[in-house]
Every structure is written in C-alpha cells, then in structure tokens.
C-alpha positions as CSV (number, residue, x, y, z in Angstrom):
1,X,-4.2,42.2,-1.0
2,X,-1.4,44.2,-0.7
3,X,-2.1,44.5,3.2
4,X,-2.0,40.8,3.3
5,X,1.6,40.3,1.6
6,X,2.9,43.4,3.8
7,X,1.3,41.7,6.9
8,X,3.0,38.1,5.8
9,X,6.5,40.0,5.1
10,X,6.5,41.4,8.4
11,X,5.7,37.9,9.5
12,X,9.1,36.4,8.2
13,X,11.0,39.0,9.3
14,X,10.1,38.5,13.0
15,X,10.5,35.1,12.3
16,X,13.8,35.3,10.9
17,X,15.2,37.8,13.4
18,X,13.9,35.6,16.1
19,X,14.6,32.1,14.7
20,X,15.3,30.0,17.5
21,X,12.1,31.0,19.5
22,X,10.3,30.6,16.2
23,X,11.7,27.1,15.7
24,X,10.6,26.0,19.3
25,X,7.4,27.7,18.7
26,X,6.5,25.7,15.6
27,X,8.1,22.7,16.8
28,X,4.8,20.6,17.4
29,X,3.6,21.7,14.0
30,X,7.0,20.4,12.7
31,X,6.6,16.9,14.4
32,X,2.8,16.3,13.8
33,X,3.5,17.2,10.0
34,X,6.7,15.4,9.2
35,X,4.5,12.2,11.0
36,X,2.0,12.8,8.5
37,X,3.8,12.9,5.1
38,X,6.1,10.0,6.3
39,X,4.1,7.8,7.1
40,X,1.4,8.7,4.2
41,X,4.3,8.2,2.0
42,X,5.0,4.6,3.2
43,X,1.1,3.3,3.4
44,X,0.8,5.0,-0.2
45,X,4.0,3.3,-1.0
46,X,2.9,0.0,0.4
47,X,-0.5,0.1,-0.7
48,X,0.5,0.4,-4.6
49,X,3.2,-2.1,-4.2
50,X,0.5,-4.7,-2.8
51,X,-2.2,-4.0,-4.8
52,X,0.2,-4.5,-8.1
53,X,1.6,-7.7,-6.8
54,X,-2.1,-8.9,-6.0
55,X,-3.1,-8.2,-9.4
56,X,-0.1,-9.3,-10.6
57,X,-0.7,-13.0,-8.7
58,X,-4.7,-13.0,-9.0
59,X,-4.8,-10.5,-12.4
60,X,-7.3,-7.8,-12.8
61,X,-9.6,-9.3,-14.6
62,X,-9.6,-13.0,-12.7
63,X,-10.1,-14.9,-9.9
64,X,-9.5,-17.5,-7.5
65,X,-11.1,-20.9,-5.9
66,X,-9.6,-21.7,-3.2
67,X,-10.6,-24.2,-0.5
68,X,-10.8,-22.1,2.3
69,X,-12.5,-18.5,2.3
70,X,-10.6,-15.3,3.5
71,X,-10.7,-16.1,7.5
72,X,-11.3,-13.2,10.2
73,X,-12.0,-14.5,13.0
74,X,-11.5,-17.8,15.4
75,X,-15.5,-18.9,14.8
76,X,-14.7,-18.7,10.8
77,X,-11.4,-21.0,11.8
78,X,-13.3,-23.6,13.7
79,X,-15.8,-23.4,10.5
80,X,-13.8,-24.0,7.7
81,X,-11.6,-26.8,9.4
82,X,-13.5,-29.1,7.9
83,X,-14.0,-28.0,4.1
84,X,-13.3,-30.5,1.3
85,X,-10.1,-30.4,-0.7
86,X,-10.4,-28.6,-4.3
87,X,-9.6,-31.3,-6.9
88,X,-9.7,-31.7,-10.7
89,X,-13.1,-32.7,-11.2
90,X,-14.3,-29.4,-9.4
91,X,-12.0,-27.8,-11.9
92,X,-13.9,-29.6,-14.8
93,X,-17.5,-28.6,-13.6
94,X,-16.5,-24.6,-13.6
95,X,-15.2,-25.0,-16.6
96,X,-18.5,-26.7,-18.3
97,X,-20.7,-25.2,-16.4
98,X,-20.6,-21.4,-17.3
99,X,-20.3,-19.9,-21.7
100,X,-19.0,-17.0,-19.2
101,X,-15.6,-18.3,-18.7
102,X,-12.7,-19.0,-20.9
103,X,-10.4,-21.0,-18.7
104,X,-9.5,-22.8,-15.9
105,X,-5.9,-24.1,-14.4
106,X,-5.7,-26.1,-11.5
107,X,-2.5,-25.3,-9.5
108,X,-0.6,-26.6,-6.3
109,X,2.7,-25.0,-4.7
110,X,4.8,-25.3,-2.0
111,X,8.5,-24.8,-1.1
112,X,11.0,-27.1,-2.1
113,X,14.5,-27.4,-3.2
114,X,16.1,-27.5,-6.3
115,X,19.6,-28.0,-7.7
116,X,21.9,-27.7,-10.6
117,X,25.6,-29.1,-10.6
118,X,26.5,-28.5,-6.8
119,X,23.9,-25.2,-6.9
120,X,21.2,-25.1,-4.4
121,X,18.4,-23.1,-4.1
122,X,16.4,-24.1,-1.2
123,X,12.9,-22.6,-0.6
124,X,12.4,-22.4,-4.3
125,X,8.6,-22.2,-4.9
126,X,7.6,-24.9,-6.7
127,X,4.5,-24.7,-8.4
128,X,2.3,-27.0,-10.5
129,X,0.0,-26.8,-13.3
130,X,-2.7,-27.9,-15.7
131,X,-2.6,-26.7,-19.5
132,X,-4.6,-23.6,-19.5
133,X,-2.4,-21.5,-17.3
134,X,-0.6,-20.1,-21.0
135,X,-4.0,-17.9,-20.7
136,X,-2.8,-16.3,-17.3
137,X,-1.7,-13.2,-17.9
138,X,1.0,-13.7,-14.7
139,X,3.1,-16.1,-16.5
140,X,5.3,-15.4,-19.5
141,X,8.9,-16.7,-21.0
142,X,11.2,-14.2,-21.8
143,X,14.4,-16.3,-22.9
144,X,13.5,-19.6,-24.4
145,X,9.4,-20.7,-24.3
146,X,6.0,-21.8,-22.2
147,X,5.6,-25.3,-21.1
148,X,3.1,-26.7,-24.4
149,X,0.0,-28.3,-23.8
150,X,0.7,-31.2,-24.4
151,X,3.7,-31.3,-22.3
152,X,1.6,-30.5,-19.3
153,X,-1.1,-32.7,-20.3
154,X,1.6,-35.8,-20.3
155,X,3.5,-35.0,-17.3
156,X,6.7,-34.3,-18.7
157,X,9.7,-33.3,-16.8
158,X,9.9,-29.7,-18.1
159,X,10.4,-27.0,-16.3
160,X,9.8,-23.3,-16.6
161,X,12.2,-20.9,-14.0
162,X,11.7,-17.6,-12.5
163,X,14.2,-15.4,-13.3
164,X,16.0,-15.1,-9.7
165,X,15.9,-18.8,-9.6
166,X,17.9,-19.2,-13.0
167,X,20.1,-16.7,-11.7
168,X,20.9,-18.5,-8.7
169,X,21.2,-21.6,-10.3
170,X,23.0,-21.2,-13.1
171,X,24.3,-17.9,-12.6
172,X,26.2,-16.7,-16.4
173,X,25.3,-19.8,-17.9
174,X,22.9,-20.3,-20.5
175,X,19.6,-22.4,-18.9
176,X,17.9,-24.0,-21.2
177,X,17.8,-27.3,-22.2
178,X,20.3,-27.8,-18.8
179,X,18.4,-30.5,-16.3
180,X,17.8,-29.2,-12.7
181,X,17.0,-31.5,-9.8
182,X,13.5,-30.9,-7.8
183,X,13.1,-33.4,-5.1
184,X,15.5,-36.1,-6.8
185,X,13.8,-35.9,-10.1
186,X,15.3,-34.3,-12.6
187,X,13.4,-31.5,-15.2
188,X,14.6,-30.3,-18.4
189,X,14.5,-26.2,-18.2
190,X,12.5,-24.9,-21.5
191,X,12.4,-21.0,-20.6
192,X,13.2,-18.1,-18.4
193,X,10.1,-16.2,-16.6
194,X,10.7,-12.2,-16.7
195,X,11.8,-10.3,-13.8
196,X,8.9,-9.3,-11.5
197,X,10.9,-8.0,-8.9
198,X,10.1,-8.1,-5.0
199,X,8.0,-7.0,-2.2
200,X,9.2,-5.9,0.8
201,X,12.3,-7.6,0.4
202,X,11.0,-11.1,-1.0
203,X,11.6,-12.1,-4.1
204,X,8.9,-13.0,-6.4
205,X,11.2,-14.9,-9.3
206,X,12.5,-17.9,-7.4
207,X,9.7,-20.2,-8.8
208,X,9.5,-23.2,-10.8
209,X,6.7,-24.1,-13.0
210,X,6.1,-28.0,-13.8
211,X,3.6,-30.1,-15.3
212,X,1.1,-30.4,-12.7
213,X,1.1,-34.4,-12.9
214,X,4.5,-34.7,-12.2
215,X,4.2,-32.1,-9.3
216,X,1.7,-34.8,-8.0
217,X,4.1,-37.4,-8.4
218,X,6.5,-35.8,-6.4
219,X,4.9,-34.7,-2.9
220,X,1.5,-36.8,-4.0
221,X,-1.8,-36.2,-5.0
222,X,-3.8,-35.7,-1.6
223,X,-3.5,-31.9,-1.4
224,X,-6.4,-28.7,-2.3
225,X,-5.9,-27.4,-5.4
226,X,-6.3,-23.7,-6.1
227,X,-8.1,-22.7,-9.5
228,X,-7.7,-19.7,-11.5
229,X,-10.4,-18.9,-13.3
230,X,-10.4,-16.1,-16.2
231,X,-14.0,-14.9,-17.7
232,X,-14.4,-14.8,-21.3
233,X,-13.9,-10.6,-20.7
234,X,-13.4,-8.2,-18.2
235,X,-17.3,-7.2,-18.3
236,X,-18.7,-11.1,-17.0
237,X,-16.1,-11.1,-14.5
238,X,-19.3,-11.2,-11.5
239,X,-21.0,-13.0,-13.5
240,X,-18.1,-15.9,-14.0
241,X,-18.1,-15.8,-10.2
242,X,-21.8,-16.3,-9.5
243,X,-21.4,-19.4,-12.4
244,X,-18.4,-20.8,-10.3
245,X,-20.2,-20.4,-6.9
246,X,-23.2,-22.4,-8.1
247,X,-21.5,-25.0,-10.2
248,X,-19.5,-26.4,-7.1
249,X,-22.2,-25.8,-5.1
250,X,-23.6,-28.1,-7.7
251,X,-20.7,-30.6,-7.5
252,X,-20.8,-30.5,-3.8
253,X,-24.4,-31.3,-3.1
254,X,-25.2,-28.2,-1.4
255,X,-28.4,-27.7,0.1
256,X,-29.6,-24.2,-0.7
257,X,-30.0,-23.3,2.9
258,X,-26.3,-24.9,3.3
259,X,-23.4,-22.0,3.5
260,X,-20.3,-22.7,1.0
261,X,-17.6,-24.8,1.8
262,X,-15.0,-23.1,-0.3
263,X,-13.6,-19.2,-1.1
264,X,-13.5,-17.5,-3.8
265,X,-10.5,-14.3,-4.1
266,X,-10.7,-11.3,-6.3
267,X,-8.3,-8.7,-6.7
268,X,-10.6,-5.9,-5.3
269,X,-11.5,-7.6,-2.3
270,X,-7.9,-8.7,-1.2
271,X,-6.6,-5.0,-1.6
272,X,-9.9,-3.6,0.2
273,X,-9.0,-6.2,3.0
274,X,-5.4,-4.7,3.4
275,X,-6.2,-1.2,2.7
276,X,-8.5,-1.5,5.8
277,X,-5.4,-2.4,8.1
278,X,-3.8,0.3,6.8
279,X,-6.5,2.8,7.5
280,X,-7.0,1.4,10.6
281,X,-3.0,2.6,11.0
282,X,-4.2,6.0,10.1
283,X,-6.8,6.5,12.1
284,X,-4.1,5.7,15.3
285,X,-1.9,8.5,13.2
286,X,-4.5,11.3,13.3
287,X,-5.2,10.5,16.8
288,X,-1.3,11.2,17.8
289,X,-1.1,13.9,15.5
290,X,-4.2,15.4,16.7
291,X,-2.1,15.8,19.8
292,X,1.2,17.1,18.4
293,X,-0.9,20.1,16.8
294,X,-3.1,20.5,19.8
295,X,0.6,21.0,21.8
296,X,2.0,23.1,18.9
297,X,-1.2,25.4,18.5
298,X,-1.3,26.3,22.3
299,X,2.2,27.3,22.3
300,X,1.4,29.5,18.9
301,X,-0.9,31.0,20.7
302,X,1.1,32.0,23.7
303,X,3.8,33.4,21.5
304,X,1.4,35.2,19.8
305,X,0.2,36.7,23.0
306,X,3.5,37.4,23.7
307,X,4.1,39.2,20.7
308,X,1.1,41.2,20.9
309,X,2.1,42.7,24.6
310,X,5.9,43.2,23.2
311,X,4.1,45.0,20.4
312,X,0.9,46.7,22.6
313,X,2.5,50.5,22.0
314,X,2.6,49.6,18.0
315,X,-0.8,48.6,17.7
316,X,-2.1,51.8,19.7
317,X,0.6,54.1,17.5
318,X,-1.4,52.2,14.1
319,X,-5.2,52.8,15.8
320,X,-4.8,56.3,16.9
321,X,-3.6,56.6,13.1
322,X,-6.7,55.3,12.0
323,X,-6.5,51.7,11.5
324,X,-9.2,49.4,11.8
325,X,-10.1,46.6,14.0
326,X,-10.3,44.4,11.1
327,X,-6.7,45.7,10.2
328,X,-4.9,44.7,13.3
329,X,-6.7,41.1,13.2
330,X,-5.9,40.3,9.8
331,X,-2.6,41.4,10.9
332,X,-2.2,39.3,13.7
333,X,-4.2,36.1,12.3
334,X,-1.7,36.5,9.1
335,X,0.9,36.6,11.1
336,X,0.4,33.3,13.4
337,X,-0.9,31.4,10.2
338,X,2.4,32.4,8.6
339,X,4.3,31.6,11.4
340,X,2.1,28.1,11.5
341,X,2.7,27.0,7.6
342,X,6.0,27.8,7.9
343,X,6.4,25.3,10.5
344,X,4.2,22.7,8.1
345,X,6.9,23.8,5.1
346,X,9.7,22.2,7.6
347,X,7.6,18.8,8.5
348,X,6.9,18.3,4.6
349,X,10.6,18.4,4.0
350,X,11.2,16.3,6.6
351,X,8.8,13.7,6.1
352,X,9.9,13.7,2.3
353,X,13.4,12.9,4.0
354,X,12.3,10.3,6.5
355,X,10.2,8.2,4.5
356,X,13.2,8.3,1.6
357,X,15.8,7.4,3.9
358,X,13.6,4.6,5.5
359,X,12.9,3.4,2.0
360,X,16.6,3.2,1.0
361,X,17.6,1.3,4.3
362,X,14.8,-1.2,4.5
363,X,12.6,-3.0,2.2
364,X,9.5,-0.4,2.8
365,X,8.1,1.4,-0.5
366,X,7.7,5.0,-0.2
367,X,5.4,7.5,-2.6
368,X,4.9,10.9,-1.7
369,X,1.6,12.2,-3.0
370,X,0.4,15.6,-3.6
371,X,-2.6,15.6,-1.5
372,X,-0.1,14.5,1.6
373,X,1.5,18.0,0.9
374,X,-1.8,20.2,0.1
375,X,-3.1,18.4,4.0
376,X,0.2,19.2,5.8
377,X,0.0,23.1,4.7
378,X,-3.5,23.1,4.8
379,X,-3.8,21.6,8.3
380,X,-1.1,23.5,9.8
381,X,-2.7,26.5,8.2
382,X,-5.5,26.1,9.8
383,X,-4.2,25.9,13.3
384,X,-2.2,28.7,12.7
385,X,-5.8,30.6,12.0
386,X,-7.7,28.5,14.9
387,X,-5.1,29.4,17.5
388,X,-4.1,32.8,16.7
389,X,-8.2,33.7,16.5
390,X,-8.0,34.8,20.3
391,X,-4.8,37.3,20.5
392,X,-5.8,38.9,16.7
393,X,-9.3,39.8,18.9
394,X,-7.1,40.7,22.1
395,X,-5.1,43.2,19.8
396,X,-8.0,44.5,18.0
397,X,-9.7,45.3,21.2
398,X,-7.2,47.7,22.7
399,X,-7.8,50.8,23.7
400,X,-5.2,53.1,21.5
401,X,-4.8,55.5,24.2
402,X,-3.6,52.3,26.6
403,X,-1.8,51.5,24.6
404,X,0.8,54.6,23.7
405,X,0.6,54.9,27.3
406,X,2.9,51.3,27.8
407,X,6.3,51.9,28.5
C-alpha cells in the first residue's frame, strides 16, 4: 500500500512540475469527460422534469382515452385518420362498465383568449370539463374554491384560473368573483389554481377551467373528447385499463379480430417513450466519446513512453538495487492512471460548470448525479490502466545493466 501512495505522489509531482505537457496530455480525457457529465446532467435533468409534468398531467395512478393512439410511424398515421371522435356516451359506458374504476371526466382544450378590463392574455389554454374532474389529483384551488358539481353539471359561467393566468390578468388585484371575457362570453372567476411552474420555458399555469357545456357552447360540440379515468386504487390500475379497452370496444361494435380505434396513455409508457429518445442521444454520446478517449489514451501512452526513456537510467539504478518487475509496473501503470483520473477530476468540474451555466441561460434542467461522477473517474481510470499497460511492461523488461549504461 505504501508503494502505491509513494508511486501516486511521485505521479503528481511530475505532473505538477510539468503542467502544461500534462494538461495537453490529458486533454482528450478532459473533453470526452466534461461531454459526459454535461450532457448526463441535462438528460437527467430533463428526464425528471418530464416525467413529473407527465404525472403531474396524466397522475400516477391514472390514465387517459384519447381518440388517437401514440403514433410512430407514417403507416400508424394513414391508420388512425379515420378513428371516431370520443364523446360523452363513451365516457358513460367506462364509467358503468367496470366496479374497478372510480371516475371519469370528459375534457376538451384548446387555445383561446381571454380578457379582463383592457388585459389580454392570448393563447390562454382553455379547458373544459365534466363534474368528476374534483377527483383528479392535477387540479386544486389555492385562493378561493373548485368549480361545484352542480355548477359544471348546469353549464355555468364559472371559471377556475391557473395561477400565471390570474397574474396576468389581474395582476395585484384580488380575482375572484371579477368576470373575465373567453371568446365574448363572459365567466365569473371562483378560485386561483396553485403554481405548477414550467417546462423548458412554457408555462404550465395560464389555463382556464370551465364548465364543459359552456366550453361546448363556445367553439361547439363536434370535437374528440379526452377522458381521464382514475381506478378505484393504485393496485386495479391494469385492470381499469383492460375494463376501458373492452367497454368501448363494446360501444364501438368491435369485431374481436378488429384492432382498436382509440389510445389509451399511462404515465409509464409516455416517460418510457421519451426516455428512449433520450437514450438514443446517449448512445450517439458514447460513440463520440469513445473517440475523445481513444485520442486521449494514445497520447497517454506516448507520454508515458516518453517518460519511461527520460527515466530508462532510473529504472536500471532501482533493478540493479533489487526491485522487481512487478515494482516498476505498478509503478508506471500508477503513474499513467494517476495522470488519466486527474484528467477525469478536470472534465467532472467542467461538466458540473457547463451544464450549470447552460441551465441558468436557457430553459434546460440540469441534475448532476453521483453515478455520472463514479463513470467519469472510473472510465478515465481505466484508460489510464488500458493505455499505460504497454510502457509499465516496456519498463519492466529492461535490462538494468542497459540501462545505467544510457547517458
């Protein structure tokens, strides 16, 4: 052990007196690892940030009809062109069908704008609903209350705001009971959603809940319908989505041979869908980084080669003193995996500053995680041990005698 640290302290000392030569000789390492941690930081950054905004939307433990599936390619296009709308009376025969689920809310949306007093907010997302949607978990009130039941039920002109929308609408003053104008109609406002916040630079509060009868009244009634659909618990979850599945199947006439005419969202599937693109990104990384540490180890290994003909006459002086050939490789491997990780040490730093900086200046999340570290030491590491393999076993094979004899 004590060989080890004496070999690594010798390391950084010929790395500090020759520090601009041991820069350029760990540059690749440098480069390949500060790609790594930045860009691991930002997928890990952006993957949490999606997946809590799709449970957030969807919910953990719900799901969504919708009347077009997830599409992937042109073929699945051309398919589901012709699918039936979603309507109210699909909505009803989930809802019957299955003991499995606890309730169903037919919803539309679409952008619209809204005004208050001479305020616009154009591109609001207006968004209507049936009387269950109290048992989403996505929708709260925290100044004032809900839209009741009964209000939905009757179509009244109520209206619940997201918070960035009340903000930009009304701005210090107090919203409720104040009357905003959606499409010429006006809408008494009954509460104030909590902040949710935004992704990638898009706000998620600049919503407007309504009755879903008058939504209908105001852009019509001819338009799919999505349905959220929450299971009586978290366990029946699959089995709430097998009951939906076969009760419009039911409704639709569907021959069992026939495929589905409509798609059905979870949660896990839309962040497995989008964690794929993002693997798919790091895959291209490891291929370009690959490359960087293929560059950096070569040049490792050259220096190292270099250093073992600058330093032939001390390596005969230590064998004809009776060291070992396992000494002067574990010398030499110690020293070019020191020389390596140091190199690693820089990129992590780096990368911790480049995706920081990149996530102040631009929308992008950024989370550094551990393992992203442990990789970039343990990767550079290893190249440091790969690459310095050949001169440790060049310096362990000379002949001591040779060697005293270099000038």
């Amino acid at each position: 052990m004590n060989q080890i640290f004496e070999s690594i302290w010798i390391a950084l000392n010929s790395i500090w007196v020759n520090k601009l030569r041991s820069f350029l000789t760990v540059l690749g390492n440098i480069v390949a690892v500060t790609s790594i941690v930045t860009v691991v930081s930002l997928i890990q950054g952006m993957n949490a940030t999606v997946a809590s905004a799709i449970v957030g939307e969807i919910g953990a433990d719900t799901f969504t009809v919708e009347r077009l599936p997830i599409i992937r390619t042109q073929d699945d296009e051309e398919r589901t062109r012709s699918f039936p709308l979603i309507t109210l009376r699909e909505a009803a025969a989930i809802r019957e069908f299955s003991p499995s689920i606890r309730a169903v809310v037919a919803q539309a949306q679409r952008g619209g704008s809204v005004s208050y007093r001479g305020r616009e907010l154009e591109n609001a997302q207006i968004q209507g609903v049936t009387s269950e949607y109290a048992e989403m978990s996505m929708f709260d009130a925290e100044r004032g209350r809900m839209l009741t039941p009964s209000e939905v039920e009757r179509s009244q002109p109520v209206a619940l705001l997201g918070w960035d929308a009340a903000d930009e609408l009304f701005g210090e003053l107090n919203p409720l009971d104040k009357n905003i104008l959606i499409a010429g109609m006006g809408f008494r406002v009954v509460g104030v959603s909590a902040k949710k916040g935004s992704i990638f630079g898009d706000s998620q509060d600049t919503f407007i809940i309504i009755p879903l009868g008058a939504y209908m009244r105001l852009f019509g009634s001819q338009q799919s319908l999505s349905l959220r659909v929450k299971p009586t618990s978290p366990e029946v979850v699959q089995q709430a989505v097998d009951d939906a599945t076969l009760a419009l199947r039911v409704s639709r006439h569907l021959k069992p041979a026939d495929r589905d005419n409509f798609g059905i969202a979870q949660s896990d599937t839309l962040i497995g869908i989008y964690r794929q693109a993002t693997d798919g990104i790091f895959a291209v990384l490891v291929g370009v980084v690959s490359l960087s540490l293929l560059v950096g180890g070569i040049v490792i290994m050259n220096i190292m080669l270099m250093a073992v003909s600058e330093r032939t006459r001390e390596i005969g002086l230590r064998k004809a003193l009776g060291a070992k050939r396992r000494d002067i490789m574990s010398q030499i491997l110690t020293e070019a995996i020191t020389l390596s990780t140091c190199g690693g040490i820089i990129g992590i730093a780096l990368g911790f500053v480049a995706s920081r900086i990149i996530a102040y200046v631009s929308p992008l999340p950024a989370v550094l995680e551990p393992w992203s570290v442990v990789l970039g030491v343990g990767i550079t590491a290893g190249v440091g041990l790969f690459f310095g393999a050949y001169p440790a076993a060049r310096a362990a094979s000379l002949d001591p005698i040779e060697a005293l004899r270099r000038e």
